[in-house]
N, CA, C and O atoms as a CHARMM CRD file, in Angstrom:
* protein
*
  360
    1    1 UNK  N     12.15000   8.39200  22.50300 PROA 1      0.00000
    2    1 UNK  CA    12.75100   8.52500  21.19900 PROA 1      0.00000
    3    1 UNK  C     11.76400   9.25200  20.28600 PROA 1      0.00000
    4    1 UNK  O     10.57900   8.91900  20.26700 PROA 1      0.00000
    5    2 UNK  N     12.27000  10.29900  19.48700 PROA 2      0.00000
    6    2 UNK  CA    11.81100  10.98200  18.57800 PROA 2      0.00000
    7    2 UNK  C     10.87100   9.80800  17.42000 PROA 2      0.00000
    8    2 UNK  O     11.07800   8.59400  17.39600 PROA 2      0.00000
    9    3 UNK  N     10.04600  10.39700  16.71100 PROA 3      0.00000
   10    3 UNK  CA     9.67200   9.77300  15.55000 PROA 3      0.00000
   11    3 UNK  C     10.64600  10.31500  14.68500 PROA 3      0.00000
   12    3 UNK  O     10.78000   9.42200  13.84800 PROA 3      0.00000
   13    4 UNK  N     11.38500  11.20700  14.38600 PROA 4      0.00000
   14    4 UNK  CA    12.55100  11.35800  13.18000 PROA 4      0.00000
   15    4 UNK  C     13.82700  10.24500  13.90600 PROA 4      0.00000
   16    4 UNK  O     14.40300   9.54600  13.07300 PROA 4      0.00000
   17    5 UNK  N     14.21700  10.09100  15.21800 PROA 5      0.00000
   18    5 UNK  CA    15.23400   9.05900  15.82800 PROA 5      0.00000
   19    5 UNK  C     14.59400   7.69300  15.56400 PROA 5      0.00000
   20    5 UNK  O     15.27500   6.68300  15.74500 PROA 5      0.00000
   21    6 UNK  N     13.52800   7.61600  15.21300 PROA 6      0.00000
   22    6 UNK  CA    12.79300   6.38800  15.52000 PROA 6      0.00000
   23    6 UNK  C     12.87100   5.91200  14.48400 PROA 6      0.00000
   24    6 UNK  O     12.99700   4.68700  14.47100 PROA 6      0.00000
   25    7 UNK  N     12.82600   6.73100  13.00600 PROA 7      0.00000
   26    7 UNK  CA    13.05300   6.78000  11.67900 PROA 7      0.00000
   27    7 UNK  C     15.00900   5.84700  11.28400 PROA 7      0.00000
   28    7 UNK  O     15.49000   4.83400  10.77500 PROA 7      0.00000
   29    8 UNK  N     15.33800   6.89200  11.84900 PROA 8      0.00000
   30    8 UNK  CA    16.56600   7.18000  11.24200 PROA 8      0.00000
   31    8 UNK  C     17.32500   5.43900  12.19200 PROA 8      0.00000
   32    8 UNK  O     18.40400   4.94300  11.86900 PROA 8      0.00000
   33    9 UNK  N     16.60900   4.99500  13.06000 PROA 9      0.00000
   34    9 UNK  CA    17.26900   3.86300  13.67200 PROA 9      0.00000
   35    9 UNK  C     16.67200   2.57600  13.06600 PROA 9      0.00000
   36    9 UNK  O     17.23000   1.48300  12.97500 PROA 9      0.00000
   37   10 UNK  N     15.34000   2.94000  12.64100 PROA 10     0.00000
   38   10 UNK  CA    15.19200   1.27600  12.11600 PROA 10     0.00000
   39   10 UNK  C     15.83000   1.49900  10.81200 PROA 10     0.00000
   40   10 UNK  O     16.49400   0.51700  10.48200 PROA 10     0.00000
   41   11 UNK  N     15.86100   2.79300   9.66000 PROA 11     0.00000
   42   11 UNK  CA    16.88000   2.63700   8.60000 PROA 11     0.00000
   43   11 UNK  C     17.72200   2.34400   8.61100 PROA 11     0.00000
   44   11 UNK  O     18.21800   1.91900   7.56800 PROA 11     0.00000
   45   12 UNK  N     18.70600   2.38700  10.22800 PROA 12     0.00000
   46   12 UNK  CA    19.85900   1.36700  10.34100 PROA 12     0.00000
   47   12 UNK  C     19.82100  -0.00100  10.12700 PROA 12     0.00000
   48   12 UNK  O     20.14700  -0.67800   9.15200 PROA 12     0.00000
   49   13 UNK  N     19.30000  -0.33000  11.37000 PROA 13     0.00000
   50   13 UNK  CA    18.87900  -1.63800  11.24200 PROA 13     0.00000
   51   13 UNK  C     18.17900  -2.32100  10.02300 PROA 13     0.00000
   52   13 UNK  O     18.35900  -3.53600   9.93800 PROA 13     0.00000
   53   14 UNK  N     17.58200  -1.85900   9.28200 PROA 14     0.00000
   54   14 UNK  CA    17.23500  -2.43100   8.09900 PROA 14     0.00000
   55   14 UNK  C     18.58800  -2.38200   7.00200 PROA 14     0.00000
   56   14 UNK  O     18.73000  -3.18900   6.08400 PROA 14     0.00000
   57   15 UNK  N     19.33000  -1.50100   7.24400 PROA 15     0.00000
   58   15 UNK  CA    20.30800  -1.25200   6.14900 PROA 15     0.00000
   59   15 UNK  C     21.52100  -1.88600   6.34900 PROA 15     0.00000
   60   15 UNK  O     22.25200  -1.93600   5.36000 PROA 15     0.00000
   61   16 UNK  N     22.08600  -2.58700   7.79900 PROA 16     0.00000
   62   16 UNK  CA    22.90500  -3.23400   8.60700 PROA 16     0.00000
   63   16 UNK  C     22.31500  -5.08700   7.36000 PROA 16     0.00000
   64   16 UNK  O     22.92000  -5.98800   6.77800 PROA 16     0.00000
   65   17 UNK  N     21.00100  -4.72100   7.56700 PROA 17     0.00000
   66   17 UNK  CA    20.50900  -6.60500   7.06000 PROA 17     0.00000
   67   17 UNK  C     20.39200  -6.52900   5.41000 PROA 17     0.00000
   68   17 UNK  O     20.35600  -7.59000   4.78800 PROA 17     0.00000
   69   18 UNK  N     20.32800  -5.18800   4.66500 PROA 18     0.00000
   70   18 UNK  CA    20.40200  -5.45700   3.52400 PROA 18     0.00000
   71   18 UNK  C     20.61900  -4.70200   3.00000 PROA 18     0.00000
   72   18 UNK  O     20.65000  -3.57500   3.49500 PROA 18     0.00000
   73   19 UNK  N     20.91200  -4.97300   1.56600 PROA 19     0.00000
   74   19 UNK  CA    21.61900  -3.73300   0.45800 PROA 19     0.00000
   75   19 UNK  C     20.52600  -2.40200   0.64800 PROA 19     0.00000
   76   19 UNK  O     19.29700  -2.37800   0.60000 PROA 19     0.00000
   77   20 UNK  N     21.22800  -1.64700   0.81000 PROA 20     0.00000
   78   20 UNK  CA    20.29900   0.12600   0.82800 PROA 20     0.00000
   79   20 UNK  C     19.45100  -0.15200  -0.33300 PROA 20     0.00000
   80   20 UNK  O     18.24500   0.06500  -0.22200 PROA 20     0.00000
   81   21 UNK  N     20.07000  -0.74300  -1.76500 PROA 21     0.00000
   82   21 UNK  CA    19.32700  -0.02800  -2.82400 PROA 21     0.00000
   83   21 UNK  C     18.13600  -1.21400  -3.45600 PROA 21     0.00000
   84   21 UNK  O     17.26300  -1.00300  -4.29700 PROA 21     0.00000
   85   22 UNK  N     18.48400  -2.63200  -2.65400 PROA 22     0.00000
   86   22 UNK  CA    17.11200  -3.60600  -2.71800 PROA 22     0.00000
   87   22 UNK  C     15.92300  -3.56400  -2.07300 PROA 22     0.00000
   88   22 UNK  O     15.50800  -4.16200  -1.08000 PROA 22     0.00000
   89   23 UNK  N     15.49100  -2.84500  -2.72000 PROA 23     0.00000
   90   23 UNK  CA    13.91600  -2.56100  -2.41100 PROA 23     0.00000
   91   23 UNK  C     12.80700  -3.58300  -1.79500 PROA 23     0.00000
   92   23 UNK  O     12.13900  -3.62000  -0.76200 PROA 23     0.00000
   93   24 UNK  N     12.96100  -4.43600  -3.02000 PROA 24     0.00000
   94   24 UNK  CA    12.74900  -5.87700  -2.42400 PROA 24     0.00000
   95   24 UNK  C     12.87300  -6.59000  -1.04900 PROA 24     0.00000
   96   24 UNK  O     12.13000  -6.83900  -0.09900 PROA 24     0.00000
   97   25 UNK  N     14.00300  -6.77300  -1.35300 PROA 25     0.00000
   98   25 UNK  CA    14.57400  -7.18700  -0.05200 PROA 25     0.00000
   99   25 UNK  C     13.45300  -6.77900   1.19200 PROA 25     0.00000
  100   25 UNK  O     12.57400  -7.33900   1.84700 PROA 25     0.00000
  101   26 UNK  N     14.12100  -5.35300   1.06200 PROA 26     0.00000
  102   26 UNK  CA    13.62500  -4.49500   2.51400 PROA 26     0.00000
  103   26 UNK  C     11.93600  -4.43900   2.91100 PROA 26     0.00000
  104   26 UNK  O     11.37900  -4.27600   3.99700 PROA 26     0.00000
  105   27 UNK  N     11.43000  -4.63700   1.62000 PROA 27     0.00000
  106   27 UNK  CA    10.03500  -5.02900   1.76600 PROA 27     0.00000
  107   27 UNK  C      9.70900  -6.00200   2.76200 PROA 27     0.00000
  108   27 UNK  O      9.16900  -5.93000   3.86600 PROA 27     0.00000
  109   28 UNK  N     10.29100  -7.14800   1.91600 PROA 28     0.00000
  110   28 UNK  CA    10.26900  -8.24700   2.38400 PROA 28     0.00000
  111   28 UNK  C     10.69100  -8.42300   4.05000 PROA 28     0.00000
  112   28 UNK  O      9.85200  -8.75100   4.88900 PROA 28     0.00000
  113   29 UNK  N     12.05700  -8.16200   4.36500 PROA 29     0.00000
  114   29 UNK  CA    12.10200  -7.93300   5.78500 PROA 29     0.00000
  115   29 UNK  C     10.84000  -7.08100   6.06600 PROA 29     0.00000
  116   29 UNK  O      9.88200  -7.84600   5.94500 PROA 29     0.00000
  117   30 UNK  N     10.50400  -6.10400   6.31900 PROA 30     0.00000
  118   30 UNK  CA     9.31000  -5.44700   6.70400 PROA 30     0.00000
  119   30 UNK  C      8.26900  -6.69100   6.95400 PROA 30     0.00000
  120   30 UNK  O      7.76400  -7.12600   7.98900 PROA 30     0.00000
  121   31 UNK  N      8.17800  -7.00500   5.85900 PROA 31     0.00000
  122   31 UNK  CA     7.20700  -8.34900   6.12500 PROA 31     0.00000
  123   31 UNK  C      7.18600  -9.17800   7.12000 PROA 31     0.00000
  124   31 UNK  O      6.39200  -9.18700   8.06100 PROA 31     0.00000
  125   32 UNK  N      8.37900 -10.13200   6.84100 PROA 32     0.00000
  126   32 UNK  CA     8.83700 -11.11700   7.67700 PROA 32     0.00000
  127   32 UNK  C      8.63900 -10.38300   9.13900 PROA 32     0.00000
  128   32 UNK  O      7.87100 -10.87500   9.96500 PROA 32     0.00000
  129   33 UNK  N      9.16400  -9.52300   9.33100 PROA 33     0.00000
  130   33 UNK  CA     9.14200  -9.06100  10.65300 PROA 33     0.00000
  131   33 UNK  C      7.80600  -8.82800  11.26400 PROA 33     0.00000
  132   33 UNK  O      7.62300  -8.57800  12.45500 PROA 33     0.00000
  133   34 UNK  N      7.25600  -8.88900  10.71600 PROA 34     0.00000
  134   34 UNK  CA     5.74100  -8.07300  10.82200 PROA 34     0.00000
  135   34 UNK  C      5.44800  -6.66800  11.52100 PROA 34     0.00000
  136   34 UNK  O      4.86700  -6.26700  12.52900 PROA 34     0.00000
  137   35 UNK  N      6.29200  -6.03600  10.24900 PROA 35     0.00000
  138   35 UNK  CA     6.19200  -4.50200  11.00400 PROA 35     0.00000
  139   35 UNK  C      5.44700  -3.45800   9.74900 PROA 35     0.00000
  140   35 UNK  O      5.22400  -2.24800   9.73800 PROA 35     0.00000
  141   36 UNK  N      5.23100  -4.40100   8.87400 PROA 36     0.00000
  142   36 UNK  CA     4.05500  -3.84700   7.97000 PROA 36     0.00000
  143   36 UNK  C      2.96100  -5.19900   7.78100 PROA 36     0.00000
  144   36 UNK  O      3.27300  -6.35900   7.51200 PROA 36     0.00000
  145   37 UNK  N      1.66000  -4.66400   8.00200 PROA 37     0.00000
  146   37 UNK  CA     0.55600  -5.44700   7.76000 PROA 37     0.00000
  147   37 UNK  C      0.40900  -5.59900   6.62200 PROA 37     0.00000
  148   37 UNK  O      0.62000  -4.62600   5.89900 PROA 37     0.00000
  149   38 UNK  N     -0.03700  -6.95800   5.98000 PROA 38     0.00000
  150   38 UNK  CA    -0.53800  -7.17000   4.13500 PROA 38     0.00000
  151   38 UNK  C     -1.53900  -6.21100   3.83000 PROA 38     0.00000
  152   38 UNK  O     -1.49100  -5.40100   2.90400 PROA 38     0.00000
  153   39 UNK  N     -2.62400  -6.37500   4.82400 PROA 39     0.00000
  154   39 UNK  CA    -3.61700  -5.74300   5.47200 PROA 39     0.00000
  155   39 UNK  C     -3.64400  -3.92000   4.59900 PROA 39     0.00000
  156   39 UNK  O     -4.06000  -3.34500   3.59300 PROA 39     0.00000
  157   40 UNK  N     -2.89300  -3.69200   5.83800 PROA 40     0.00000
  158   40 UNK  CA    -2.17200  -2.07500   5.29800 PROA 40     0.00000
  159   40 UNK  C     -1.69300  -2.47300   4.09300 PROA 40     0.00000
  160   40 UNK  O     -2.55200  -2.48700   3.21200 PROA 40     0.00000
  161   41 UNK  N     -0.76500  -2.75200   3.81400 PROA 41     0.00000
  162   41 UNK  CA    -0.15200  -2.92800   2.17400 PROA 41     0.00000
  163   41 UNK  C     -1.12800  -2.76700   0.90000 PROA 41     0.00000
  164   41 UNK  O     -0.97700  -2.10800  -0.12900 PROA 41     0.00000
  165   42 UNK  N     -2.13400  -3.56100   1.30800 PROA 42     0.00000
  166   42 UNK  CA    -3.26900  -3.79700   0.44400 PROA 42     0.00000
  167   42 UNK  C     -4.11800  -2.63700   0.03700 PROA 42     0.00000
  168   42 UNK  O     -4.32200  -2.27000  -1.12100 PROA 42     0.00000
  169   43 UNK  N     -4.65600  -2.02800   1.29500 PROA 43     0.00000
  170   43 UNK  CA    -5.17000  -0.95700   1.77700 PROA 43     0.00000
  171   43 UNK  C     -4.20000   0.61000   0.81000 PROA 43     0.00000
  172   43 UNK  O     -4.56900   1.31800  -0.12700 PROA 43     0.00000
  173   44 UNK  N     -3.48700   0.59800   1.26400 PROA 44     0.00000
  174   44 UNK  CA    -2.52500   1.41800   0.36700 PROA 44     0.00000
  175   44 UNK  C     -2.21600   1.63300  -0.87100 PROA 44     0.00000
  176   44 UNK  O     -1.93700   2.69500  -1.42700 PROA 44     0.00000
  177   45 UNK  N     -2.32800  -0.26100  -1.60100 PROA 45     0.00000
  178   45 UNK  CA    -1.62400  -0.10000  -3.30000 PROA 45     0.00000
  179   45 UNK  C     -3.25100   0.00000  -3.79800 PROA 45     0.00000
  180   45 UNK  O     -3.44400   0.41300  -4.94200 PROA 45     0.00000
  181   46 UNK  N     -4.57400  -0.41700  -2.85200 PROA 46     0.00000
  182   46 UNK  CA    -5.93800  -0.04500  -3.52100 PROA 46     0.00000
  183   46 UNK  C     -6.29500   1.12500  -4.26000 PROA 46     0.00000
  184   46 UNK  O     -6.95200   1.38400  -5.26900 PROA 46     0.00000
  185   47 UNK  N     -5.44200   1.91500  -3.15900 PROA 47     0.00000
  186   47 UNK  CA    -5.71300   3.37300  -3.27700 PROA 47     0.00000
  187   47 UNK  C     -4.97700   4.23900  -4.07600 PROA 47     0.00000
  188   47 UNK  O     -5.49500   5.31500  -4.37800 PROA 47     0.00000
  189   48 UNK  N     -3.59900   3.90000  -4.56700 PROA 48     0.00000
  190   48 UNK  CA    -2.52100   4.25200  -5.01400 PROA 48     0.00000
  191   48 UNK  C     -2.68500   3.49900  -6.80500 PROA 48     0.00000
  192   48 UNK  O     -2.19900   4.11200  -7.75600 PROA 48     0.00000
  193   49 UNK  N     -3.41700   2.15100  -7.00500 PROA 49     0.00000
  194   49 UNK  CA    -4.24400   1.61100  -7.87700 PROA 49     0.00000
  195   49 UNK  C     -5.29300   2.35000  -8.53100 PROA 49     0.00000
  196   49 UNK  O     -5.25800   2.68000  -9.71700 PROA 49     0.00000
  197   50 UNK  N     -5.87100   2.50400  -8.03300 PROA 50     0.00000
  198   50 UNK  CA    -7.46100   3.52000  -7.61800 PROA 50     0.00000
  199   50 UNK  C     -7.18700   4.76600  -8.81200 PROA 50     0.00000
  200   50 UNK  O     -8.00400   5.02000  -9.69700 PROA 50     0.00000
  201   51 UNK  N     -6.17700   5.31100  -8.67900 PROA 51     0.00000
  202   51 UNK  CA    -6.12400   6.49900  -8.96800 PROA 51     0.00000
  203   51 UNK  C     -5.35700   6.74100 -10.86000 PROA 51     0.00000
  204   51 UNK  O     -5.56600   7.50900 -11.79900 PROA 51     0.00000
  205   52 UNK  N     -4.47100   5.61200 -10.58500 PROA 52     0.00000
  206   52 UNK  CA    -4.14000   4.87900 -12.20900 PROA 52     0.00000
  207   52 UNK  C     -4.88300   4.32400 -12.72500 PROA 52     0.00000
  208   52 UNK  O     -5.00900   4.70900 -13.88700 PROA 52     0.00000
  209   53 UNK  N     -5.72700   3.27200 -12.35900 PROA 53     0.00000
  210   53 UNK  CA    -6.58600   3.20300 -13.38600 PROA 53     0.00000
  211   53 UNK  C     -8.23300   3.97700 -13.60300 PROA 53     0.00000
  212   53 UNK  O     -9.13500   3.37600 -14.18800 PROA 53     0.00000
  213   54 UNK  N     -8.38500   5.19800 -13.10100 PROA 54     0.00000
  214   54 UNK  CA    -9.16300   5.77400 -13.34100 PROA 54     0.00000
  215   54 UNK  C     -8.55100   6.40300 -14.38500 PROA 54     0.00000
  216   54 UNK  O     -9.17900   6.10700 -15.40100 PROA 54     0.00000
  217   55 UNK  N     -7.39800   7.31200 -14.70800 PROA 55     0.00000
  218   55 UNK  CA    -6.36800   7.57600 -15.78200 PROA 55     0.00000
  219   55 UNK  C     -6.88300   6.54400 -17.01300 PROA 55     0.00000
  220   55 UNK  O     -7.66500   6.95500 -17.87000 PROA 55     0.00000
  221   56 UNK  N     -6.33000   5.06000 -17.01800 PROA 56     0.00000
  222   56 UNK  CA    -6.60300   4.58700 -17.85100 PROA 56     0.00000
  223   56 UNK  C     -8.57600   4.10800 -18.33000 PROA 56     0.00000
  224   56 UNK  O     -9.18100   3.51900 -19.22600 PROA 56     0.00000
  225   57 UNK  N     -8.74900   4.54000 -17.56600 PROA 57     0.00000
  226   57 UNK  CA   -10.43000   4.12700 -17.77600 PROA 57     0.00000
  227   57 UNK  C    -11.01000   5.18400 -18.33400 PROA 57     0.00000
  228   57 UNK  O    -12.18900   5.10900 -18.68000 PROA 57     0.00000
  229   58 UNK  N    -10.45800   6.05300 -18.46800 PROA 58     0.00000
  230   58 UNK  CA   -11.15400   7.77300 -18.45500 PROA 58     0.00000
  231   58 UNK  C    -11.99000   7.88600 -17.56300 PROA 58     0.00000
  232   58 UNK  O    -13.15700   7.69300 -17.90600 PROA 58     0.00000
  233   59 UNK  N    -11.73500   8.21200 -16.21400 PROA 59     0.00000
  234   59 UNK  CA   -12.85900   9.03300 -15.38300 PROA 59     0.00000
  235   59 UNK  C    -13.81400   7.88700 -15.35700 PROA 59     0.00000
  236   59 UNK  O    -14.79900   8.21400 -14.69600 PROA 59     0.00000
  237   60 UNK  N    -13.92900   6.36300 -15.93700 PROA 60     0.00000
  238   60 UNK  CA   -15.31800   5.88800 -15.20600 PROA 60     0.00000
  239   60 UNK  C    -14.54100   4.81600 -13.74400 PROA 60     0.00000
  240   60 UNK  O    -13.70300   3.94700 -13.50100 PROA 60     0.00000
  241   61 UNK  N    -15.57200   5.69000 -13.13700 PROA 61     0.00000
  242   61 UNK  CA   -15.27400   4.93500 -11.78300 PROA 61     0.00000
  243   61 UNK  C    -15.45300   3.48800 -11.40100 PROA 61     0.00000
  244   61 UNK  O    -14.77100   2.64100 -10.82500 PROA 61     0.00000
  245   62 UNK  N    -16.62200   3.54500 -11.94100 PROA 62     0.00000
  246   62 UNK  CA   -17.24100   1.86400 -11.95800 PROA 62     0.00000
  247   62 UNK  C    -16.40400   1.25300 -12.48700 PROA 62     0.00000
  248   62 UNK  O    -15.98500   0.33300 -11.78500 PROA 62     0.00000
  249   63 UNK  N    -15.69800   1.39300 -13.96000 PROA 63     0.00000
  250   63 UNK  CA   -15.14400   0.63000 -14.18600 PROA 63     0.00000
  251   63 UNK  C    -13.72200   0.26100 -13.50000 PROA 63     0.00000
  252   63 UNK  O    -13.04000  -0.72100 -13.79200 PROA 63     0.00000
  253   64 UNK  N    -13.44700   1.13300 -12.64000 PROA 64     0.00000
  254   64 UNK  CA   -12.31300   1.14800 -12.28500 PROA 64     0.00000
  255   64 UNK  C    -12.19200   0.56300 -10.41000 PROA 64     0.00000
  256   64 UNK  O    -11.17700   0.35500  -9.74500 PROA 64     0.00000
  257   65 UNK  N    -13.77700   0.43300  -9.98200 PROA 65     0.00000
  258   65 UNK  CA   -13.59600  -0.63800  -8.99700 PROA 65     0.00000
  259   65 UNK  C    -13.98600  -2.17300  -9.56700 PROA 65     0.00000
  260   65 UNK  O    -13.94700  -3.20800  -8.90200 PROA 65     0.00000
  261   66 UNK  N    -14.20400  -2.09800 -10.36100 PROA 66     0.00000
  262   66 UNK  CA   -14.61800  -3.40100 -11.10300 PROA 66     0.00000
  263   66 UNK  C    -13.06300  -3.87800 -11.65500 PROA 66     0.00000
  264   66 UNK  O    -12.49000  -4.85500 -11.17400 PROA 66     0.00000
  265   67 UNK  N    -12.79600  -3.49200 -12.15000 PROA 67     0.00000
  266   67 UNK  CA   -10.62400  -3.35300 -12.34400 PROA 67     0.00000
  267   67 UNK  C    -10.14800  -3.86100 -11.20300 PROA 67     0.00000
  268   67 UNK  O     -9.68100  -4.99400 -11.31800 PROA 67     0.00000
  269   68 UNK  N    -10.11800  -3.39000 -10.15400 PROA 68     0.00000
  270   68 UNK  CA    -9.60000  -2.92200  -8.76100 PROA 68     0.00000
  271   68 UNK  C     -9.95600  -4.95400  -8.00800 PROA 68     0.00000
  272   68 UNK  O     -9.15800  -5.85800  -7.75700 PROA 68     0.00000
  273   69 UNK  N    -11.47400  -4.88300  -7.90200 PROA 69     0.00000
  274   69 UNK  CA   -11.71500  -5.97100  -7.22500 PROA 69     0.00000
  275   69 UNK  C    -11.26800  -7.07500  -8.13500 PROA 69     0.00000
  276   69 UNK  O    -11.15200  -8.09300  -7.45300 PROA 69     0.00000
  277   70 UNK  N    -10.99400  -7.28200  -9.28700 PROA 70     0.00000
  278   70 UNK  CA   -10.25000  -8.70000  -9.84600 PROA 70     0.00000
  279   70 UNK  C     -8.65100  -8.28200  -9.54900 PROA 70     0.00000
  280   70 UNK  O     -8.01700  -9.20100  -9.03200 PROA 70     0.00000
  281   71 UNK  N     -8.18300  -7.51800  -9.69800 PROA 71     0.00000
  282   71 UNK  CA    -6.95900  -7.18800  -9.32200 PROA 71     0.00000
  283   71 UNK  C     -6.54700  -8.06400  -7.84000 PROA 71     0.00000
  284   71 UNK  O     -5.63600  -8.88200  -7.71700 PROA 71     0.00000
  285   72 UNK  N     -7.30000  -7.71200  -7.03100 PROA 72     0.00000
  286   72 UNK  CA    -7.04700  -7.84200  -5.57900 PROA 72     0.00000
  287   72 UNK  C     -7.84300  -8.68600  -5.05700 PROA 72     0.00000
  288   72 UNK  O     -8.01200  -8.82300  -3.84500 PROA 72     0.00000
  289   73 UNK  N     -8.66000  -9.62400  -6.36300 PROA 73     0.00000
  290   73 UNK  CA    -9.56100 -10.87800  -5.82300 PROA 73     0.00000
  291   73 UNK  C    -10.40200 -10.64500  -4.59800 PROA 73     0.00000
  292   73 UNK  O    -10.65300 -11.47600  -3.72500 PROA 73     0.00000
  293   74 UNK  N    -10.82300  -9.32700  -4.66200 PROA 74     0.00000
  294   74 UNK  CA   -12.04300  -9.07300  -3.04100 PROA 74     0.00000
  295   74 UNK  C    -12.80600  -8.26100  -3.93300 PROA 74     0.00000
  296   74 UNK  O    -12.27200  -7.83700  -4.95700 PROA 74     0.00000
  297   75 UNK  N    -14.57800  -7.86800  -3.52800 PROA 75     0.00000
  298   75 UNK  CA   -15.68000  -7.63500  -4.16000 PROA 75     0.00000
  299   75 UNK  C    -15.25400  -6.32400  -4.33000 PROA 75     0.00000
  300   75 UNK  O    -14.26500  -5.75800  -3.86500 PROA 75     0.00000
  301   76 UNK  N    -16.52900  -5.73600  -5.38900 PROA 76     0.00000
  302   76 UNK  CA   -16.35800  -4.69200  -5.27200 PROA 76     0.00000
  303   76 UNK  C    -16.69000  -3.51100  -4.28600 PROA 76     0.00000
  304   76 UNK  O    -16.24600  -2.36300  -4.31200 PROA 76     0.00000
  305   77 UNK  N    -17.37900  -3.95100  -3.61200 PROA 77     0.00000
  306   77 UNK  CA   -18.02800  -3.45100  -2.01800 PROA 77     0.00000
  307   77 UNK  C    -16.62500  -3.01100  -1.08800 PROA 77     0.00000
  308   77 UNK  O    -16.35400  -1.93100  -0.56300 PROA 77     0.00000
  309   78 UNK  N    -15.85600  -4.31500  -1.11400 PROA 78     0.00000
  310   78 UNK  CA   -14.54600  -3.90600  -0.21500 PROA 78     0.00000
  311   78 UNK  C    -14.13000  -2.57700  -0.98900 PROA 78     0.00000
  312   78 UNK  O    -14.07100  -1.45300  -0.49100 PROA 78     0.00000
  313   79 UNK  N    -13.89700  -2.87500  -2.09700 PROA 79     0.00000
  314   79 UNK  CA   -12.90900  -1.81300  -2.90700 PROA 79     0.00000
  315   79 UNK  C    -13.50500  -0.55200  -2.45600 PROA 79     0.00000
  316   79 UNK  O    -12.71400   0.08900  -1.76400 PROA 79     0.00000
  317   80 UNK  N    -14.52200  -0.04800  -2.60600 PROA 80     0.00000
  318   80 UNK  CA   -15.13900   1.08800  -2.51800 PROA 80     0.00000
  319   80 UNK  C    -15.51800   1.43800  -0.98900 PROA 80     0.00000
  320   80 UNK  O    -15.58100   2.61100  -0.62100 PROA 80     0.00000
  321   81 UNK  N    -15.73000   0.51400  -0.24800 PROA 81     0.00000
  322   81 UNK  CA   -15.33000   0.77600   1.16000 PROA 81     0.00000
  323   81 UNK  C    -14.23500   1.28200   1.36300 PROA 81     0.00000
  324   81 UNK  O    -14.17000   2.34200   1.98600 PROA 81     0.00000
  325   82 UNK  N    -13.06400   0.62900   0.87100 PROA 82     0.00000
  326   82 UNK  CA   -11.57200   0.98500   1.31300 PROA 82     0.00000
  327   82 UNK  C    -11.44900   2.47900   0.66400 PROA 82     0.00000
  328   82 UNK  O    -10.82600   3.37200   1.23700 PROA 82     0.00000
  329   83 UNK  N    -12.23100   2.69400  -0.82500 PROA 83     0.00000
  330   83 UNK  CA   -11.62100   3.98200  -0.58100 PROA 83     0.00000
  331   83 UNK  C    -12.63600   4.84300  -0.63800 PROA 83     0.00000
  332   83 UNK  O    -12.43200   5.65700  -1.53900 PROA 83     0.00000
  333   84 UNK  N    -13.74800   5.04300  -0.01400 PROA 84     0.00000
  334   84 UNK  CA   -14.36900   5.88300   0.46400 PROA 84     0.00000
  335   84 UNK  C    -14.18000   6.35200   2.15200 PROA 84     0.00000
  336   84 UNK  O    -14.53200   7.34800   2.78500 PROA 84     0.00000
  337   85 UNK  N    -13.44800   5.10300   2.50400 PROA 85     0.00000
  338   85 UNK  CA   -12.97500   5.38400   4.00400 PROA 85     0.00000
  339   85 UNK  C    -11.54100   6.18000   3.61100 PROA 85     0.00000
  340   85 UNK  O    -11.44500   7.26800   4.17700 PROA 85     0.00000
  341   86 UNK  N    -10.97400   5.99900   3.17300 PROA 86     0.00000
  342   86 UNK  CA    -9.55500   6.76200   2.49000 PROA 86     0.00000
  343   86 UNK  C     -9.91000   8.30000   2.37200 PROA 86     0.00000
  344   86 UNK  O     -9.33000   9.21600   2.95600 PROA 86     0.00000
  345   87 UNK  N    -11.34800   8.43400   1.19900 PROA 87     0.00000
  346   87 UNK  CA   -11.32100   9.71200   1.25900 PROA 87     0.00000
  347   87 UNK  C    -11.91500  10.69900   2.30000 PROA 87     0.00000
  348   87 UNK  O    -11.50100  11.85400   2.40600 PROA 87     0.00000
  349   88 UNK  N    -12.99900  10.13100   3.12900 PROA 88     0.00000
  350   88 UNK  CA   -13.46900  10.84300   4.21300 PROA 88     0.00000
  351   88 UNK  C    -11.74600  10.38000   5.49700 PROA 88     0.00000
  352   88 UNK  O    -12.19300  10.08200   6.60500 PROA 88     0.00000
  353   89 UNK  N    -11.19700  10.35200   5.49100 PROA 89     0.00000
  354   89 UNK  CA   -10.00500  10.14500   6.25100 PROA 89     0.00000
  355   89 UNK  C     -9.09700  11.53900   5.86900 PROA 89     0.00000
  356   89 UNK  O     -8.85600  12.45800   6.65100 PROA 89     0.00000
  357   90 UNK  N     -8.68500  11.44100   4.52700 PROA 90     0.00000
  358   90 UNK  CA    -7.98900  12.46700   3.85800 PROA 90     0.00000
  359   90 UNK  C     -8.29300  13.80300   3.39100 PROA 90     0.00000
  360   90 UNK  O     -7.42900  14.46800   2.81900 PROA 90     0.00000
């Protein structure tokens, strides 16, 4: 099976168990199922975080893993691990 077939079949199946337009929801299944890690999740909104509140911080970084690690209750070491591995990745 294709990765675009592979796509287009679990959007069935997810859309068969819940409203197309509850977001929620479908998260949530994702969850439950364990076909997305918190792990990853976390990893993702760090980084997607990361980048808004540097916006609101003006450009200071520090302050904005210092933001980041009360946000997500882990040090600031993780934070800046996670996205210094993000950016040598990307």
């Amino acid at each position: 099976m294709t990765r675009s077939e592979l796509k287009e079949h679990l959007s069935a199946v997810v859309a068969e168990k819940h409203n197309q337009n509850d977001i929620e929801s479908i998260v949530n299944f994702l969850f439950d199922e364990k076909l997305i890690r918190e792990k990853d999740s976390r990893d993702y909104l760090i980084i997607h975080d990361f980048y808004e509140l540097l916006k609101e911080n003006e450009g200071h970084v520090t302050n904005t893993f210092r933001d980041l690690s009360v946000i997500y209750e882990t040090s600031e070491t993780t934070i800046k691990r996670k996205f210094y591995s993000y950016i040598n990745t990307h």
